[in-house]
C-alpha positions as CSV (number, residue, x, y, z in Angstrom):
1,X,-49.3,139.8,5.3
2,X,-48.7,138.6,8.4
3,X,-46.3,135.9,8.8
4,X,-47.1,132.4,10.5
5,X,-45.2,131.0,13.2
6,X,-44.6,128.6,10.5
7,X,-43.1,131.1,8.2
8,X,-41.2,132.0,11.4
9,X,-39.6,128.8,11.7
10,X,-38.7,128.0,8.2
11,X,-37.1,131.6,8.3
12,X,-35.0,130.8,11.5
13,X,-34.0,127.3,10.2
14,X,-32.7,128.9,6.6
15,X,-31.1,131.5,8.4
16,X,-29.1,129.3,10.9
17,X,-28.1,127.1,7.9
18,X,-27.1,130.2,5.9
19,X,-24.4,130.7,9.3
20,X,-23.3,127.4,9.6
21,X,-22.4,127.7,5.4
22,X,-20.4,131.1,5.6
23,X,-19.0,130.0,8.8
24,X,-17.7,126.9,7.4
25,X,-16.9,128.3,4.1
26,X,-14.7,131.0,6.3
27,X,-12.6,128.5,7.8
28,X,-12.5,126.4,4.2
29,X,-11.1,129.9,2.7
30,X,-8.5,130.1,5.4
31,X,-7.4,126.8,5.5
32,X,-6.9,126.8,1.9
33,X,-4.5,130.2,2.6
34,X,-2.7,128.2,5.1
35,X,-2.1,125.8,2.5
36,X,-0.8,128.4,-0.2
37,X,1.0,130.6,2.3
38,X,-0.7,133.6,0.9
39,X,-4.3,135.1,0.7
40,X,-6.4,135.1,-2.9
41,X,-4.0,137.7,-5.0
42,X,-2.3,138.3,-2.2
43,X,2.2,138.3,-3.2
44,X,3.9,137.0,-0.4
45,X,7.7,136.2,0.0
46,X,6.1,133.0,1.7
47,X,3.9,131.7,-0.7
48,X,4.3,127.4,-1.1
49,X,2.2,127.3,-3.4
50,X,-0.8,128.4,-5.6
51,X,-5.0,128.3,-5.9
52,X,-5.8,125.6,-8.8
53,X,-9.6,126.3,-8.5
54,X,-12.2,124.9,-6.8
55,X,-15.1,121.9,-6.5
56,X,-18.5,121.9,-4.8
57,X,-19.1,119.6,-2.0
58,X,-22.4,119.5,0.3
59,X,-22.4,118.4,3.8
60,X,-25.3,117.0,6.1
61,X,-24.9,119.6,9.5
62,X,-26.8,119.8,12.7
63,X,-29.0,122.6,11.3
64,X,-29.2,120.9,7.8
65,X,-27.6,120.2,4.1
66,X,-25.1,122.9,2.9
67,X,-23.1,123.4,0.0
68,X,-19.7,124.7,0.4
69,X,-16.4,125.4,-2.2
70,X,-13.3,123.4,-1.7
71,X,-10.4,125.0,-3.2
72,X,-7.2,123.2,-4.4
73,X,-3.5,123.8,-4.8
74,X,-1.1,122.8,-7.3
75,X,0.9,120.5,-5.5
76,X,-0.6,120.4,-2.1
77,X,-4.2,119.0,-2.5
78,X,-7.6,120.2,-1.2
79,X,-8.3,122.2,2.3
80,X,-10.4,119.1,3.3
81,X,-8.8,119.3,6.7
82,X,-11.8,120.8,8.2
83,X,-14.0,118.6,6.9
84,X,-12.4,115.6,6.9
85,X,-11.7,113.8,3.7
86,X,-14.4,111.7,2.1
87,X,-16.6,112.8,5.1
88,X,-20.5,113.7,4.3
89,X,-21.8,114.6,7.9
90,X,-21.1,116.4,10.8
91,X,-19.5,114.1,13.6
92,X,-22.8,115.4,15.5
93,X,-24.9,114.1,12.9
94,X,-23.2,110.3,12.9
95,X,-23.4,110.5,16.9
96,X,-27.3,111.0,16.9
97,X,-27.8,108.0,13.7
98,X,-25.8,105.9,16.0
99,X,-27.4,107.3,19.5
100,X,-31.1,106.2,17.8
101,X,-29.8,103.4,16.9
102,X,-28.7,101.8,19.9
103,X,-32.5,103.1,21.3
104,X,-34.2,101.3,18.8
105,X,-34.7,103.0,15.6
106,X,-33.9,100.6,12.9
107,X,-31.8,101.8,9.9
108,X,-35.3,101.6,8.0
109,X,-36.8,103.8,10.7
110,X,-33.8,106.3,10.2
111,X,-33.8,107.7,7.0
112,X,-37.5,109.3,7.0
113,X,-36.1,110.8,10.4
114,X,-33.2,112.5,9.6
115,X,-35.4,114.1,6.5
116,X,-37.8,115.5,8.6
117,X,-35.0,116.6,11.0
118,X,-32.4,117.5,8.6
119,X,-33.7,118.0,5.4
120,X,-31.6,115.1,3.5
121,X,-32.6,111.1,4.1
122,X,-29.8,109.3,5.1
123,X,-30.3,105.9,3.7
124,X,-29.9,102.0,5.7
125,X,-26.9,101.4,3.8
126,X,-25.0,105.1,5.0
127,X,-26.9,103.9,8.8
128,X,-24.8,100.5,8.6
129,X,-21.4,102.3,7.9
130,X,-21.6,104.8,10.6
131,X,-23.1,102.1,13.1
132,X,-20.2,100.0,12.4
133,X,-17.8,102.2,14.8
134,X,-19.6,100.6,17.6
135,X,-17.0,98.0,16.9
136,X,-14.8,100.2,19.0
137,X,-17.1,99.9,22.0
138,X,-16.6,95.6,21.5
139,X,-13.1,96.3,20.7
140,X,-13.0,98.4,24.3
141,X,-14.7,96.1,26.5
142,X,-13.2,93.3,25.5
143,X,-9.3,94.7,26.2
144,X,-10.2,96.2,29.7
145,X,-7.9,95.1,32.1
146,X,-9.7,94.0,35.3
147,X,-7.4,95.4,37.9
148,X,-9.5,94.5,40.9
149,X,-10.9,91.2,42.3
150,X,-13.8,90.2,41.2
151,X,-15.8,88.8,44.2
152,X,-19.0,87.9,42.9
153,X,-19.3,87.0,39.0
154,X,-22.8,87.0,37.3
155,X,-23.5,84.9,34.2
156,X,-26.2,84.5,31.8
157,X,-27.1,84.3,28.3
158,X,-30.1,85.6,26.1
159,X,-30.8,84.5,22.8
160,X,-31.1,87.0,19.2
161,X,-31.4,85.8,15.6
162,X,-28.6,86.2,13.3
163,X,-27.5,85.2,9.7
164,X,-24.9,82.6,9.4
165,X,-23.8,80.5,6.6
166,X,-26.8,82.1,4.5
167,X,-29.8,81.1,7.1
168,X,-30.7,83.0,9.9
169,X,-30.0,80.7,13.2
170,X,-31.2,81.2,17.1
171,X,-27.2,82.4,18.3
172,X,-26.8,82.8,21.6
173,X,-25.6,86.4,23.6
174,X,-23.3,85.9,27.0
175,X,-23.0,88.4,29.3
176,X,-20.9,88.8,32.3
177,X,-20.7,91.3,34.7
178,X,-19.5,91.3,38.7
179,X,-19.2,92.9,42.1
180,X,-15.5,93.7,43.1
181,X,-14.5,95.2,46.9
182,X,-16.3,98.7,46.0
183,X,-19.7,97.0,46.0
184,X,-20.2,98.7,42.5
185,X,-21.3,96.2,39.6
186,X,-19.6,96.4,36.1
187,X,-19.8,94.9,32.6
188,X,-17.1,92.5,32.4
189,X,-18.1,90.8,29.2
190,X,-20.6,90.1,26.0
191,X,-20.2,87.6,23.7
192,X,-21.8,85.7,20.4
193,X,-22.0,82.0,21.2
194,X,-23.5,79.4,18.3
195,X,-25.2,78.0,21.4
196,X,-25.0,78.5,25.1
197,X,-22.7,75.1,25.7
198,X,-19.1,74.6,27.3
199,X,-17.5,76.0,24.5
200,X,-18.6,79.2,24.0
201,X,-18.8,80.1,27.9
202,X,-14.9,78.7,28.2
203,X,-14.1,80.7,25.8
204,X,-15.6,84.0,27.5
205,X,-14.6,82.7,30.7
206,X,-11.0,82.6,29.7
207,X,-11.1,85.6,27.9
208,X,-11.6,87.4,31.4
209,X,-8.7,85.7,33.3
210,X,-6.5,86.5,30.3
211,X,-7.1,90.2,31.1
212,X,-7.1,90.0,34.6
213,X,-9.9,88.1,36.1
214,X,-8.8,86.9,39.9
215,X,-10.5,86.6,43.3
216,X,-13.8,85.2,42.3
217,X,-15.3,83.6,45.1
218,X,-18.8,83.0,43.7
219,X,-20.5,82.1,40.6
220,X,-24.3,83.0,40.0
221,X,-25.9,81.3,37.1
222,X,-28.5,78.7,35.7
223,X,-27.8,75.6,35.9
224,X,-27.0,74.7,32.4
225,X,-24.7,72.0,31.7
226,X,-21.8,73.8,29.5
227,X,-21.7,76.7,31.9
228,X,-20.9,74.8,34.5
229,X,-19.0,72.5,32.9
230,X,-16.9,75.8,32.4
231,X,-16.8,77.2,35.5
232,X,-15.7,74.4,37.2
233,X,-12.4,73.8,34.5
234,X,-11.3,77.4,34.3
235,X,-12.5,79.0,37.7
236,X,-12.9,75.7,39.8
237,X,-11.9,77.4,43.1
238,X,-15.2,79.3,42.9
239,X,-18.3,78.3,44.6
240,X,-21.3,77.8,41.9
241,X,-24.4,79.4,43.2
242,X,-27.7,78.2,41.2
243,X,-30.0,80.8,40.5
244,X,-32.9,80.1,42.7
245,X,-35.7,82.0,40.6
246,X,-34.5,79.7,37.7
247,X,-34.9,76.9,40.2
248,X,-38.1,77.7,40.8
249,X,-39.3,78.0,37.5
250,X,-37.7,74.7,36.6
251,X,-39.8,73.4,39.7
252,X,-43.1,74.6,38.5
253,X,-42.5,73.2,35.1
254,X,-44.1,69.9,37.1
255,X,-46.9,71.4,38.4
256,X,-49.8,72.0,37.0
257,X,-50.8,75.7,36.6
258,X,-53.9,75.6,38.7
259,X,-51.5,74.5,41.5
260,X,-48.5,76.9,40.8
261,X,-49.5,79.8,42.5
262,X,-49.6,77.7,46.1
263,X,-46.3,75.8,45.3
264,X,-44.6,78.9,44.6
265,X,-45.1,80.2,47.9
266,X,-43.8,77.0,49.3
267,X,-40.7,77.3,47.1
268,X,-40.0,81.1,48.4
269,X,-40.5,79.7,52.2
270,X,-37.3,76.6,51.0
271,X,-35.1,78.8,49.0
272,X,-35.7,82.1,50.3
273,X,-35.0,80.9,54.5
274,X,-33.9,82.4,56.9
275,X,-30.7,80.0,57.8
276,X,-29.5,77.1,56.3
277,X,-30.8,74.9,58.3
278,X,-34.2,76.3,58.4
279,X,-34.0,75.8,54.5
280,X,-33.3,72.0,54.9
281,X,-35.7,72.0,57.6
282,X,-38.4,73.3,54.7
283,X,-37.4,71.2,52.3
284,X,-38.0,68.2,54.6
285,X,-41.7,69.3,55.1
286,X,-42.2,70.3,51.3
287,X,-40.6,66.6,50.5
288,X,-43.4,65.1,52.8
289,X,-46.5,67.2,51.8
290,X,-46.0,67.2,48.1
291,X,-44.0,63.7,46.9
292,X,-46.5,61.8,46.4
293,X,-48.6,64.4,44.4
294,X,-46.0,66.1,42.8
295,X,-43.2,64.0,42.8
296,X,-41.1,65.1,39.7
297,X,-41.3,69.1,41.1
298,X,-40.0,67.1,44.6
299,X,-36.8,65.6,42.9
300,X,-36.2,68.8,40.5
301,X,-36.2,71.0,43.9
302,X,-34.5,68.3,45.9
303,X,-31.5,67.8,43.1
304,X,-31.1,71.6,42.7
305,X,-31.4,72.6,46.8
306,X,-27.3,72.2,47.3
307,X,-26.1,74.1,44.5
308,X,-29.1,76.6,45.3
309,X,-28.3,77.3,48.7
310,X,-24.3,78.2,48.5
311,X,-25.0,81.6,49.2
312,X,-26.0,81.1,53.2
313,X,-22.2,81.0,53.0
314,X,-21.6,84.4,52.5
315,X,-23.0,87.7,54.7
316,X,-26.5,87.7,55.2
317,X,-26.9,91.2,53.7
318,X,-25.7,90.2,50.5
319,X,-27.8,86.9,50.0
320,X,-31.1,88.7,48.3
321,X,-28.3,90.0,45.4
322,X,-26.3,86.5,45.5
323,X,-28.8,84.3,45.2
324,X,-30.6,84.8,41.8
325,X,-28.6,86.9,38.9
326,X,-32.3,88.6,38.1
327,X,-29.8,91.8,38.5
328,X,-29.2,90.2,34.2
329,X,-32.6,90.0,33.9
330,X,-33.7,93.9,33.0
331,X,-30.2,94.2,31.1
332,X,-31.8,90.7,28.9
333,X,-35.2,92.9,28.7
334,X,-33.5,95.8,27.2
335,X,-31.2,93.8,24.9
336,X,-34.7,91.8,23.7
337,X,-36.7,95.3,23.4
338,X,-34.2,96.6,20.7
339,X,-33.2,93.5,19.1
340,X,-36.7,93.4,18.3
341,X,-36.8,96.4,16.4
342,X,-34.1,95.1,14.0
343,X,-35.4,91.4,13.5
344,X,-32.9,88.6,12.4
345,X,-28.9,90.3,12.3
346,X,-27.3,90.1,9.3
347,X,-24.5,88.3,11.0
348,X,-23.3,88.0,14.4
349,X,-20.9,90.6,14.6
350,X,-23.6,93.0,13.9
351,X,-25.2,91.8,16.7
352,X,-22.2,91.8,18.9
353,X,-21.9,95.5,18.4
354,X,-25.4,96.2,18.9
355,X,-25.9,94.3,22.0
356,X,-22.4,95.3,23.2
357,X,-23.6,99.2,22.9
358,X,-27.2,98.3,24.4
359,X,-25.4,96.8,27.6
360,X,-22.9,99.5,28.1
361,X,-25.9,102.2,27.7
362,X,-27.9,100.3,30.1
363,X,-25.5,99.1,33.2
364,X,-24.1,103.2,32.6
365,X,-26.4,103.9,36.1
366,X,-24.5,101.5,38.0
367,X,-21.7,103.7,39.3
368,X,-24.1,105.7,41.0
369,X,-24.6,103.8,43.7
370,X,-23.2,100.9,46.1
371,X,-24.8,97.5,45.0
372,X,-23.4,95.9,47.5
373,X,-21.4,96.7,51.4
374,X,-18.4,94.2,50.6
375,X,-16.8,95.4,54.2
376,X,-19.2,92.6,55.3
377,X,-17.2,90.4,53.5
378,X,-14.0,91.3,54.3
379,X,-15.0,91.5,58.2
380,X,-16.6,87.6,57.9
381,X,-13.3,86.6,56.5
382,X,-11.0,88.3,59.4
383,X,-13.3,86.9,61.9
């Protein structure tokens, strides 16, 4: 009979684990010799020891679940140095649970994969142990030194649920990232806030200038009250720049929908100028055109203009970055598409580590490229 390609594969897939067993066997054996100081039967003037039998142990691998002997000494203990003691998987094989992880399996999701991949389910509770070392990339971020200025700092928050004190609660995430004089953006920060008010952003904010945080000339945000509140007590030598998209939207709150689409356009043509004073120039005629119609949309825009327009102070070149800090915006979509896959957190650790190891994987493209030329800035400060 004729095998299937089927047949072929199970073949191949026994076969390789069949390798990996004797291979790893082998170097159980020898480390087990090292450990005696002689081979099995073998009469050596430098024996330290003798065999004292052996116990069965199985292993998850790359290629599947394989049974191996572990042999003991008298006095010395088991050859589990190859292994590792207590370990059940491959270091491979806890990388890839954590990889899919991070990209959006959920430990429910995991176990039926790792069966069809490896042969042996590996269960939510194994999932939530091994996904725990991401504690080292939180651990890692938040003791980087930040050697360099930081010229331009971007801050924002999204929102994930999480359990604390036995209900699940609306927690919310901070993130922090900035533009030193290479032009190259970089993480700076992530933390769990109970709510995004003066507090938790002090706390974040000095938590950067206790590792190094200097030179910040401007601050993009939203204009929410404990940011800025913040800001101004721990960095108050820094410009706040409102984030004029937010601005916008805040605008168009007041406007009826069926209006929204023109006012928008309005709003680009006052926020969005050319100069300064062809801003203010703008926000004259939109003042005039639309007060009495609209006139809560008028004082939101007309409140928010100042703070909205700080960045006409800095090179021209740099003001379509500067302006908003939408550069947060696809890091907040990526966080929210896997945070949706696991629900409500069981606490906000968990979700410090997850979103932590979501925002590293995602800003990883930034040192690709130049995000911004800061010789501009250096050559508008000489001049």
């Amino acid at each position: 009979m004729i095998p299937t390609q089927e047949d072929f594969q199970l073949d191949l897939a026994a076969r390789c684990r069949e390798a990996v067993q004797r291979t790893m066997q082998l170097v159980l054996d020898e480390e087990l010799a090292r450990l005696v100081g002689a081979g099995p039967y073998q009469r050596s003037g430098e024996r330290v020891d003798v065999r004292n039998g052996t116990y069965a142990r199985r292993i998850v691998t790359t290629t599947g679940e394989v049974g191996v002997r572990v042999g003991r000494t008298r006095a010395g203990g088991s050859a589990t140095k190859p292994l590792g003691r207590y370990r059940r998987r491959q270091q491979q094989v806890d990388d890839t649970i954590t990889e899919a992880y991070v990209r959006g399996a959920s430990t429910r999701d995991i176990a039926p994969i790792t069966e069809a991949l490896l042969g042996k389910r590996v269960e939510r509770s194994t999932v939530s142990r091994v996904t725990r070392k991401l504690a080292d990339e939180v651990e890692a971020l938040r003791r980087e030194r930040l050697t360099d200025p930081i010229t331009y700092l971007y801050l924002d928050a999204t929102f994930v649920d999480a359990r604390w004190a036995r209900t699940v609660e609306n927690v919310a995430a901070l993130v922090a990232y900035g533009v030193g004089p290479d032009g190259h953006r970089r993480l700076l920060a992530v933390h769990i806030g109970t709510q995004e008010a003066e507090a938790s952003w002090a706390g974040l904010l000095k938590e950067l200038v206790s590792r190094g945080l200097m030179g910040v000339q401007l601050i993009i945000a939203d204009a929410h009250a404990g940011l800025l509140l913040a800001a101004r007590k721990v960095l108050p030598e820094a410009r706040l720049q409102r984030c004029t998209v937010h601005l916008m939207r805040n605008v168009l709150a007041h406007v009826p929908r069926r209006h929204q689409k023109r006012l928008a356009r309005e709003l680009v043509g006052v926020l969005h100028a050319a100069s300064l004073a062809t801003a203010k120039t703008a926000l004259r005629s939109f003042r005039d055109r639309f007060a009495t119609q609209f006139p809560e949309a008028v004082a939101c825009l007309a409140d928010g203009f100042d703070a909205a327009t700080e960045y006409f102070a800095f090179p021209a070149a740099h003001w379509l970055r500067i302006r908003s800090n939408n550069g947060l915006e696809r890091l907040h979509g990526e966080i929210k598409r896997r945070t949706r896959a696991v629900g409500a957190f069981p606490d906000r650790a968990s979700a410090l580590r997850l979103i932590t190891a979501v925002a590293r994987q995602a800003v990883s493209i930034w040192s690709d490229r130049v995000y911004l030329d800061m010789t501009l800035l250096a050559n508008r400060v000489a001049a």
